[in-house]
C-alpha positions as CSV (number, residue, x, y, z in Angstrom):
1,X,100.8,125.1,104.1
2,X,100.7,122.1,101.9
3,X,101.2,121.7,98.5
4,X,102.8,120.3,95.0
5,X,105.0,122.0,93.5
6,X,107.0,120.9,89.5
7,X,104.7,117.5,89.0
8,X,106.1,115.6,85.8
9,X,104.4,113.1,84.2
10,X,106.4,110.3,84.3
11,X,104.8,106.0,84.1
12,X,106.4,102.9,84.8
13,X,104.8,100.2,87.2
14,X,103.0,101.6,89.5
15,X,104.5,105.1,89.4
16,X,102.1,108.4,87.6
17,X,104.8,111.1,88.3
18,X,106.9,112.9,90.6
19,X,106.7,116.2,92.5
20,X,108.2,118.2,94.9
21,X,106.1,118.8,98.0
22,X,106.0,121.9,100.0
23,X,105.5,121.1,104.0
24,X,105.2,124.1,106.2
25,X,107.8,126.1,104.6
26,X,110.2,122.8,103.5
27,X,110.3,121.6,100.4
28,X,110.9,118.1,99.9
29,X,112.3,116.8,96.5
30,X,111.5,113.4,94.8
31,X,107.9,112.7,96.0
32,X,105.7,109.9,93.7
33,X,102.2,109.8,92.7
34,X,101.6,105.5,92.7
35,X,98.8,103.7,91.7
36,X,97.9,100.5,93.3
37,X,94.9,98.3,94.0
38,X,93.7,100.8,96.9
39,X,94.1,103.8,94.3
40,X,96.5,106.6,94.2
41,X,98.5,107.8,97.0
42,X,101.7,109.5,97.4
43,X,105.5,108.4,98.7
44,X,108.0,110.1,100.2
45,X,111.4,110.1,98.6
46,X,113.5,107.2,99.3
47,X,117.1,106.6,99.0
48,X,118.7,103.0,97.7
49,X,121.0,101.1,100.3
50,X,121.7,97.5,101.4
51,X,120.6,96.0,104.2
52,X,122.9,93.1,106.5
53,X,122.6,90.7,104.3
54,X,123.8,92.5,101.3
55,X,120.2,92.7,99.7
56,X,119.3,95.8,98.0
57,X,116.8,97.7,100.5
58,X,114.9,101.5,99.7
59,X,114.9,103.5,103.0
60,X,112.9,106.4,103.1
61,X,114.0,109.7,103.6
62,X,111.1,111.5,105.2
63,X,109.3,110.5,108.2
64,X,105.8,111.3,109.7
65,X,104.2,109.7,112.5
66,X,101.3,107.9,110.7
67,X,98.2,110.5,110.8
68,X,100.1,112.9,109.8
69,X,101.2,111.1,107.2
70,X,97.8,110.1,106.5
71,X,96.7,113.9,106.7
72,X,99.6,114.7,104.0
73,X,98.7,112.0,101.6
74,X,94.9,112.7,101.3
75,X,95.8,116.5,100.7
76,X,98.5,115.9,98.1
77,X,96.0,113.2,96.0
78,X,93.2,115.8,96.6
79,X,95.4,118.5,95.0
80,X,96.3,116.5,92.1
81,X,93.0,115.6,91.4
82,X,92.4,119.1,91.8
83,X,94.8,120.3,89.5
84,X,94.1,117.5,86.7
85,X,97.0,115.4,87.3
86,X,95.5,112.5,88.2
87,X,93.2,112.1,85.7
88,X,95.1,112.8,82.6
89,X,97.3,110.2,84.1
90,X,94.6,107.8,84.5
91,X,93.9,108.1,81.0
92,X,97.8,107.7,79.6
93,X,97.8,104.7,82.2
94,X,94.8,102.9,81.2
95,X,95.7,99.6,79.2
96,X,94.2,96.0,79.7
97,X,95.4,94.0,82.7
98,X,95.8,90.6,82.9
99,X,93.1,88.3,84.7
100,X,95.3,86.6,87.7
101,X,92.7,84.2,88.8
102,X,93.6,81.1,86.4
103,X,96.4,82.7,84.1
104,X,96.8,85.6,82.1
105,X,93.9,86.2,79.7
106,X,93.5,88.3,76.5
107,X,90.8,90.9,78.0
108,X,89.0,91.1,74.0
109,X,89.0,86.9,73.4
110,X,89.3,86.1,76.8
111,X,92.3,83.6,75.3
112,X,94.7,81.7,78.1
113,X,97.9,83.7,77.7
114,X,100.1,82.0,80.2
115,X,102.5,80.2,78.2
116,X,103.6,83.6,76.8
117,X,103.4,86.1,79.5
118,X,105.8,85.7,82.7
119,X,103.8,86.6,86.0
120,X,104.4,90.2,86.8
121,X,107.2,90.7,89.5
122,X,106.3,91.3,92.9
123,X,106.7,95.4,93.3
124,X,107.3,96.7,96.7
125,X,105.0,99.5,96.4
């Protein structure tokens, strides 16, 4: 069986909240609802640690081969939706995005914000 248990609302970036997910009797502690460009979907927990070079690297914790991966994912975002998660975070989450195209624009005046707001920095998620 697969499920969500202890979801908290939590945003910054690209992350809606955290969960616990049960898997076939495990339970497995620090799992993310993310938003991105695709639309929601769900990571594992990862754990920080350098790589050769010294360079901060995430390495995840919990590995499936890829359709079962898949399979877990779409469950888990079903059951969110399901359970109203995703759409009250939808609505805490919504706020005007900048137009990348040619510069940031103010989305009311359609004014060229560059020269006061930095590009956004490249998230690896």
């Amino acid at each position: 069986m697969i499920g969500v248990l202890n979801y908290k609302l939590f945003q910054r970036g690209s992350v809606l909240g955290f969960f616990d997910l049960r898997y076939h009797g495990l339970v497995i502690k620090g799992c993310r609802l993310m938003i991105g460009q695709n639309g929601y979907w769900m990571a594992f927990p990862q754990k920080e640690g350098t790589d050769k070079d010294g360079k901060t690297q995430y390495y995840d914790q919990m590995y499936l081969n890829k359709p079962e991966a898949d399979h877990v994912r779409r469950l888990i975002v079903a059951e969110l939706e399901a359970q109203g998660f995703i759409e009250h975070a939808t609505k805490q989450a919504q706020r005007p995005k900048p137009q990348p195209s040619n510069g940031f624009r103010h989305p009311d005046t359609g004014e060229d914000l560059s020269d006061y707001m930095p590009p956004p920095d490249n998230i690896p998620y």
